[in-house]
C-alpha positions in Angstrom: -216.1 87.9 61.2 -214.5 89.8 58.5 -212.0 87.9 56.1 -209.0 90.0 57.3 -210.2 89.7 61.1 -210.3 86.4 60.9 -206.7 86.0 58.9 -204.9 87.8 61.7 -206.8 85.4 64.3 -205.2 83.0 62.0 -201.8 84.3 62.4 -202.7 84.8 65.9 -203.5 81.2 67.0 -200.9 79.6 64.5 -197.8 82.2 66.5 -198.8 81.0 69.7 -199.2 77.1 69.0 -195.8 77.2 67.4 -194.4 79.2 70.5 -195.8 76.8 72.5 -193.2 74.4 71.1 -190.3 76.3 70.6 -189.6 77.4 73.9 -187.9 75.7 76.6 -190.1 74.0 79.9 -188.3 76.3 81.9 -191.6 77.6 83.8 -191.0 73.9 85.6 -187.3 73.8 85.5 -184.5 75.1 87.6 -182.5 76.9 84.2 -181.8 80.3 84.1 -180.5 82.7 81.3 -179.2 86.3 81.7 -178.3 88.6 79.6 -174.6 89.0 77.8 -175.6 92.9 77.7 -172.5 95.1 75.9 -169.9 93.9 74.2 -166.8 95.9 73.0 -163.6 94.9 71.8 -162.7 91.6 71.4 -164.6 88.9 74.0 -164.8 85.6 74.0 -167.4 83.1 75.2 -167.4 79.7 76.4 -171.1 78.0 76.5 -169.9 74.6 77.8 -170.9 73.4 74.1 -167.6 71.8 74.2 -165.9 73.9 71.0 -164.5 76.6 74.2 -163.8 79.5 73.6 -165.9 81.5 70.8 -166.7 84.7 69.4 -169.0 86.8 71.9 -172.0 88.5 70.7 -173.8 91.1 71.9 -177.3 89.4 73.7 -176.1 86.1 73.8 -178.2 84.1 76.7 -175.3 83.4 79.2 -176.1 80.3 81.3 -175.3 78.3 83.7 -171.4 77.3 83.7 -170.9 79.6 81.0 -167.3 81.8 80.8 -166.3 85.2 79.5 -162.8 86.6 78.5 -162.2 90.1 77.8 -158.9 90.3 75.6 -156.3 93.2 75.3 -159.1 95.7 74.1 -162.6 94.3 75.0 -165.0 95.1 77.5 -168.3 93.6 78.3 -171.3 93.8 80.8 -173.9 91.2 82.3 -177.5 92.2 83.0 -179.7 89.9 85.5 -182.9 89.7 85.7 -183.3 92.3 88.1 -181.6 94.8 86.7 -178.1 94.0 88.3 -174.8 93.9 86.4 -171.4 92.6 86.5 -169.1 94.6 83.8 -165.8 93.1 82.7 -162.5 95.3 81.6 -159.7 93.9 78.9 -157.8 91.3 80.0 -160.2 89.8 82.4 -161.5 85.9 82.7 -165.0 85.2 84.8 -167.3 82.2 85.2 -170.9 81.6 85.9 -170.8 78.2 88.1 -174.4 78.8 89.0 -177.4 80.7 87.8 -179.8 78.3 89.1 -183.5 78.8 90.6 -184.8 77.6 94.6 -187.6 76.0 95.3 -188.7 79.3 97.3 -188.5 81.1 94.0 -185.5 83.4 94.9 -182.6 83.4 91.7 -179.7 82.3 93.1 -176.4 83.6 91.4 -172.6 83.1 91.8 -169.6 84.9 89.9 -166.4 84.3 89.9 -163.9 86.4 89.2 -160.6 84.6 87.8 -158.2 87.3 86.5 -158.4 90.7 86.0 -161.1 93.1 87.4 -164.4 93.6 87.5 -167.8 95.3 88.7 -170.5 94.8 90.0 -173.6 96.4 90.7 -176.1 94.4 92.5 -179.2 96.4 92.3 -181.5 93.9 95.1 -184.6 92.6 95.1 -186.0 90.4 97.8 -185.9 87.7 95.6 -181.9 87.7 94.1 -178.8 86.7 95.6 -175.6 87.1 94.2 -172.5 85.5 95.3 -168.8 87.1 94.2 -165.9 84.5 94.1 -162.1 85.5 94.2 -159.0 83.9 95.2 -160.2 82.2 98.3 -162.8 85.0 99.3 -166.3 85.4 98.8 -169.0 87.5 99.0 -172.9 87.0 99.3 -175.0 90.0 98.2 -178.5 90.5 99.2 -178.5 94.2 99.8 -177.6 96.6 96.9 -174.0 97.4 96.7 -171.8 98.7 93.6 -168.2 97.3 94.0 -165.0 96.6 91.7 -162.9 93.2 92.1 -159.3 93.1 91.0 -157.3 90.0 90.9 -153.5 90.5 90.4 -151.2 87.6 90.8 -149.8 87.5 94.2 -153.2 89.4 96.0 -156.9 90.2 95.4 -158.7 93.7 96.3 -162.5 94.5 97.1 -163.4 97.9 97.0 -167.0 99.1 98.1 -168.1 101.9 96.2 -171.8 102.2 97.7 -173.7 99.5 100.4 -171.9 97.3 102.6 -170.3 94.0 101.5 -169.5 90.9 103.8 -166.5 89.2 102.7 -166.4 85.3 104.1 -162.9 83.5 103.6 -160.0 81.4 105.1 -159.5 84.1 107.5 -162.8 84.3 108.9 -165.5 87.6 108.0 -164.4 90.9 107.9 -167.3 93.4 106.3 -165.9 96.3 103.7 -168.0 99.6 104.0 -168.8 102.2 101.8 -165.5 103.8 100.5 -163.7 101.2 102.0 -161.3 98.4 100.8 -159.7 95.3 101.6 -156.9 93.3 100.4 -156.1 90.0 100.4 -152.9 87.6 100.1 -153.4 84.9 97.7 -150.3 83.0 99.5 -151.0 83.8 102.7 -155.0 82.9 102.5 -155.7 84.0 106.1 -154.0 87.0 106.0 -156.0 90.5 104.5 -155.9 94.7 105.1 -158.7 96.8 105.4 -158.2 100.2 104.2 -160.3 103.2 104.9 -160.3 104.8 101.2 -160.4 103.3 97.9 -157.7 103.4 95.3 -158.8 104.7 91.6 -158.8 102.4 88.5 -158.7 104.1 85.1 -161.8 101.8 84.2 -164.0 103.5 86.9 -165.3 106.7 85.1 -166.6 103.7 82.2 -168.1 101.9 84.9 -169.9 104.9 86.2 -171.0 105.9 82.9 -172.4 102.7 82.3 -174.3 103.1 85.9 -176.0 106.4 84.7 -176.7 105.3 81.9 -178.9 101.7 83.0 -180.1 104.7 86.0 -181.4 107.3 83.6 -183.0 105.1 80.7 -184.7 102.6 83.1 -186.3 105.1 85.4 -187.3 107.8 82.4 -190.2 106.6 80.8 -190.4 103.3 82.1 -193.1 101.1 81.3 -194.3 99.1 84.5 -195.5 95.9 82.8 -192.4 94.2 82.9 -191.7 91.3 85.9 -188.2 91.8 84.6 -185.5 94.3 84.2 -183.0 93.4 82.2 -183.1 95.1 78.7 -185.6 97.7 79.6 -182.8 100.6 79.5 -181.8 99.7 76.2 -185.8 99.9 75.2 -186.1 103.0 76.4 -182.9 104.8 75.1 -183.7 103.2 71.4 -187.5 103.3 71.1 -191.0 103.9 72.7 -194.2 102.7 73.1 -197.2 103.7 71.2 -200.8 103.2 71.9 -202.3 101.5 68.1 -205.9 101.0 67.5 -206.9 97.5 67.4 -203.5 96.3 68.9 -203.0 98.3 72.0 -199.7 99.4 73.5 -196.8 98.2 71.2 -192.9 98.8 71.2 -191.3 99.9 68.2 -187.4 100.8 68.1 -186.7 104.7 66.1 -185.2 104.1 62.8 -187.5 100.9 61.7 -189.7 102.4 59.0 -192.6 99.8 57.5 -190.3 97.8 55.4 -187.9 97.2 58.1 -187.9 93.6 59.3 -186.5 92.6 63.2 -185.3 88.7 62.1 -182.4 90.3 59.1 -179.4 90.8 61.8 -178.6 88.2 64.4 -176.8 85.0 64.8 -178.5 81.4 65.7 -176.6 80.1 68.5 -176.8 76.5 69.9 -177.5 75.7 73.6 -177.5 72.3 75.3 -180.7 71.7 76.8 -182.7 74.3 74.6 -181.6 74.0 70.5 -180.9 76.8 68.3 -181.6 80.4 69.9 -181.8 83.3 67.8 -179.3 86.0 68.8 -180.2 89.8 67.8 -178.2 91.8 66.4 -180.1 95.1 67.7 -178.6 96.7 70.3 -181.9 96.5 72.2 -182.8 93.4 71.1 -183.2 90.7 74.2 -186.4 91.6 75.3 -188.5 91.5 72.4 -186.9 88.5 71.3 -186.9 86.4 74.0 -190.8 87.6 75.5 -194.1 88.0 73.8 -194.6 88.7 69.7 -193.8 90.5 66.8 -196.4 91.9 65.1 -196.9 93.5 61.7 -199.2 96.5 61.8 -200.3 97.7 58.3 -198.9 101.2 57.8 -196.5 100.9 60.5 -194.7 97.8 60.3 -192.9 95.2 62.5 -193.5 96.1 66.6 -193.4 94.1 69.8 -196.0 92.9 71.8 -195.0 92.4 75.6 -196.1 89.4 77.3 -195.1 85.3 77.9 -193.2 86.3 80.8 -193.6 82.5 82.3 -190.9 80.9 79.7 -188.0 82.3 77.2 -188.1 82.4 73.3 -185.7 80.3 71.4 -187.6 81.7 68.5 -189.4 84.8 67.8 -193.2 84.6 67.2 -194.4 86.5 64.5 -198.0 87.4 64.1 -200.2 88.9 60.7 -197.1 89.0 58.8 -197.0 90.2 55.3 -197.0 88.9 52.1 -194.1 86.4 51.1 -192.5 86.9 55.0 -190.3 84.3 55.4 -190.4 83.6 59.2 -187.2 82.7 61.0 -186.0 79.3 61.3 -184.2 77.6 63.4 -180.7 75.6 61.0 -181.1 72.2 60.7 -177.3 71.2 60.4 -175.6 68.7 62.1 -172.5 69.8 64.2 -174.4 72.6 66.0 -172.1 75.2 64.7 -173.3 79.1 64.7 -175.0 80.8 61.8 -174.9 84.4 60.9 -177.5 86.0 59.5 -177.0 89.7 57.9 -174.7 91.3 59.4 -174.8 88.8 62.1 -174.2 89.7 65.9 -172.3 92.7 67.1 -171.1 94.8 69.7 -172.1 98.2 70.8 -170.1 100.2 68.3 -168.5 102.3 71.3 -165.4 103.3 69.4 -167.1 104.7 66.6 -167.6 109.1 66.5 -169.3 109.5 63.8 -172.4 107.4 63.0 -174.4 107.4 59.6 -177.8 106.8 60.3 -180.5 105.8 58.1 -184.2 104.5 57.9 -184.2 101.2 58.0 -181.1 100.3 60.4 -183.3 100.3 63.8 -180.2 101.7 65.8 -178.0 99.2 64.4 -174.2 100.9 64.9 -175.7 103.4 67.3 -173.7 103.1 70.4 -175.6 103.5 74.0 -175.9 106.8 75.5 -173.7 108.5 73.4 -176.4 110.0 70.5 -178.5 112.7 71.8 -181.9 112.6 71.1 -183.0 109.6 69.2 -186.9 110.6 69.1 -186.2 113.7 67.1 -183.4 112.2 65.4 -185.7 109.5 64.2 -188.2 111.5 62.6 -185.5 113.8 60.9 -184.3 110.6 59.2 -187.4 109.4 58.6 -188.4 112.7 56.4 -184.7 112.8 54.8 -183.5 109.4 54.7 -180.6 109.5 56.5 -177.9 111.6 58.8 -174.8 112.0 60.2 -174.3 112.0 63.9 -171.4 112.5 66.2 -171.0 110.4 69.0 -169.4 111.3 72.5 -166.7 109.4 73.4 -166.9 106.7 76.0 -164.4 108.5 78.1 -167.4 111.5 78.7 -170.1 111.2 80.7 -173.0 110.5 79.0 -175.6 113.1 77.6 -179.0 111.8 78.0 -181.8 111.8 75.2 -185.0 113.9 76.5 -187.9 110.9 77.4 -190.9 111.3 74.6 -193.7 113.3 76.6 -197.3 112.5 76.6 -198.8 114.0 73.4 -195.4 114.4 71.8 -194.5 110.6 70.3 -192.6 109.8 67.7 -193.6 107.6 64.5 -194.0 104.4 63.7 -192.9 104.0 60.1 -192.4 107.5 57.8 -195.7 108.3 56.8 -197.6 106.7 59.9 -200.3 109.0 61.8 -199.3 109.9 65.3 -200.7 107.8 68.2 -200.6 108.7 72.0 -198.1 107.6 74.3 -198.9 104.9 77.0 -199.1 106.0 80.4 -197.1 104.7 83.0 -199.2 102.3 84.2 -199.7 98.2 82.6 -201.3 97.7 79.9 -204.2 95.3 81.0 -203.2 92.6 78.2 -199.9 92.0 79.7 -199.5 88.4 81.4 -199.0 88.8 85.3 -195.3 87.4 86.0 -195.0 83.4 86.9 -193.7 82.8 90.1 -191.1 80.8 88.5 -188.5 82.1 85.4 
């Protein structure tokens, strides 16, 4: 074996012994983590730490008993595993009192809504269950259904935009159709409407954007190796996969160039149960941080490997690293507080119109959907250095970039050859999913 061949086997073996202790048993536990997915405007987050209510960041792990506040100007969206959201509006309060795990496997989810309003888009698979809690009411999802809660102070409102929801409550069942509504007293606990339309809310064009945009990015150019969803749109919108010799099928976000290093931007956060957790920055960074490995590819840089589906990083692996890489460590101080790192965790940058972009930021400040594009964009900036963009506003419906086609990738790093793109089928080295998350 060859002294370089046998270094990166090196790296290899050493990545996935200390990955092996640094993530959490939860192949054989009941814990589950989603995904704190958007984040605009001031939010706040309470992890049951005990220190309340915090500063949100964008891909914090939510878990169970967690708590989100949207203030006067914040907004901020929830992505399960399967792909399902619930999307918050300014001046809302919700709760996670369980995202917990059966013994049959199925992911079993409840949300309540305390004040304010909020959305949900439960997307279905055979083995999710969602349950929405309001005022007295609830309402068990199994079949896919898109609908908004509002809780004002005297009654509460369920409106069904698509599916059929049945709501359970004081005053018996009463099922809410498509297009339909109901409301119901908070006094008065067994008394409720049904009406046959559904009343606008200025927040449902963002709500619907949001929608098209996790609809368009998750379907175009998907890559089928994942046993879960959340995360893929955002891989897709701000990067794509490239077939390298001698590593396979790799993910790579536009902008990166070979000196770019994913661990510079994020946050560690602490969680009871699991330790320190590293907290990306990226705007696409949940997947490639919390499954599989980085790895450094001479002449191309830093790129994710999918796979290690059965259990969650706390901490990224990092294999063949280059010279003096300092890999990322976990804080050793007492008091558990959170570090920054960089430029430490952000939000989604919706309210910004005009975006600088340059090699090396990995669609940092980019916000979602709103930059045509990004494939040609990226290797513009990669031969000039940088450029201005103009983003659409969050009030217009999002223009989608044009998916990579086969034979037409982009690069990986400025002066990198071109590779193929995968096809649409799994790469054979990805792990089959665990039965259990």
């Amino acid at each position: 074996m060859s002294r370089r061949k046998l270094g990166i086997a090196v790296s290899v073996l050493t990545a996935l012994v200390c990955g092996l202790l640094t993530l959490p048993a939860l192949a054989s536990s009941q814990a589950r983590i989603v995904r704190l997915s958007d984040v605009e405007g001031a939010v706040e987050v309470d992890r049951s730490t005990g220190q309340g209510y915090e500063k949100a960041f964008l891909n914090m792990p939510i878990t169970e008993g967690a708590k989100l506040w949207t203030k006067s100007d914040g907004r901020a969206e929830v992505e399960f595993e399967d792909g399902s959201v619930v999307r918050i509006v300014p001046d809302t309060k919700i709760s996670f009192s369980q995202l917990s795990l059966a013994d049959s496997g199925k992911k079993l989810s409840t949300v309540k809504v305390d004040e304010g309003t909020a959305y949900i888009n439960f997307r279905s698979k055979k083995d999710s269950e969602l349950t929405v809690r309001f005022g007295h009411e609830s309402a068990k999802l199994t079949e896919p259904a898109h609908l908004r809660v509002n809780m004002q102070d005297t009654d509460a409102t369920l409106a069904v935009f698509t599916g059929e929801v049945e709501v359970a409550g004081p005053s018996g069942s009463v099922k809410v159709g498509k297009k339909q509504s109901a409301t119901f007293d908070l006094a008065a606990s067994d008394h409720y409407e049904l009406a046959k339309n559904v009343e606008p809310d200025p927040y449902d064009k963002w709500d619907k954007e949001q929608a098209q945009y996790h609809d368009h990015y998750y379907a175009s150019n998907s890559y089928n190796g994942y046993p879960y969803s959340y995360g893929v749109s955002d891989l897709n919108y701000y990067g794509g996969f490239y077939n390298v010799p001698g590593y396979g099928y790799l993910w790579q976000p536009y902008f990166a160039g070979v000196g770019w290093s994913p661990f510079t931007n994020g946050a560690w956060c602490w969680y009871p149960g699991f330790g320190y957790t590293w907290v990306s920055a990226y705007p696409w960074g949940w997947m490639p941080y919390r499954y599989g490995t980085w790895v450094f590819v001479p002449a191309y840089g830093w790129a994710w490997q999918p796979g290690g589906w059965s259990a969650w990083n706390t901490v990224p692996a990092a294999v063949n690293p280059p010279n003096r890489f300092a890999p990322p460590q976990a804080p050793a101080t007492g008091g558990h507080p959170t570090v920054i790192v960089g430029s430490g965790g952000t939000g989604s940058g919706a309210g910004s119109r005009r975006v600088m972009i340059t090699q090396g930021t990995a669609g940092l400040g980019i916000p979602r959907g709103r930059v045509r594009n990004l494939p040609v964009l990226s290797d513009r900036v990669a031969s000039r250095g940088s450029a201005m963009v103009h983003a659409a506003p969050s009030s217009v419906a999002p223009r989608f970039n044009a998916p990579r086609t086969m034979g037409s990738p982009g690069r990986m790093g400025p002066s990198a050859p071109r590779m193929s793109a995968p096809s649409h089928s799994a790469p054979s080295h990805v792990s089959a999913p665990s039965s259990r998350h």
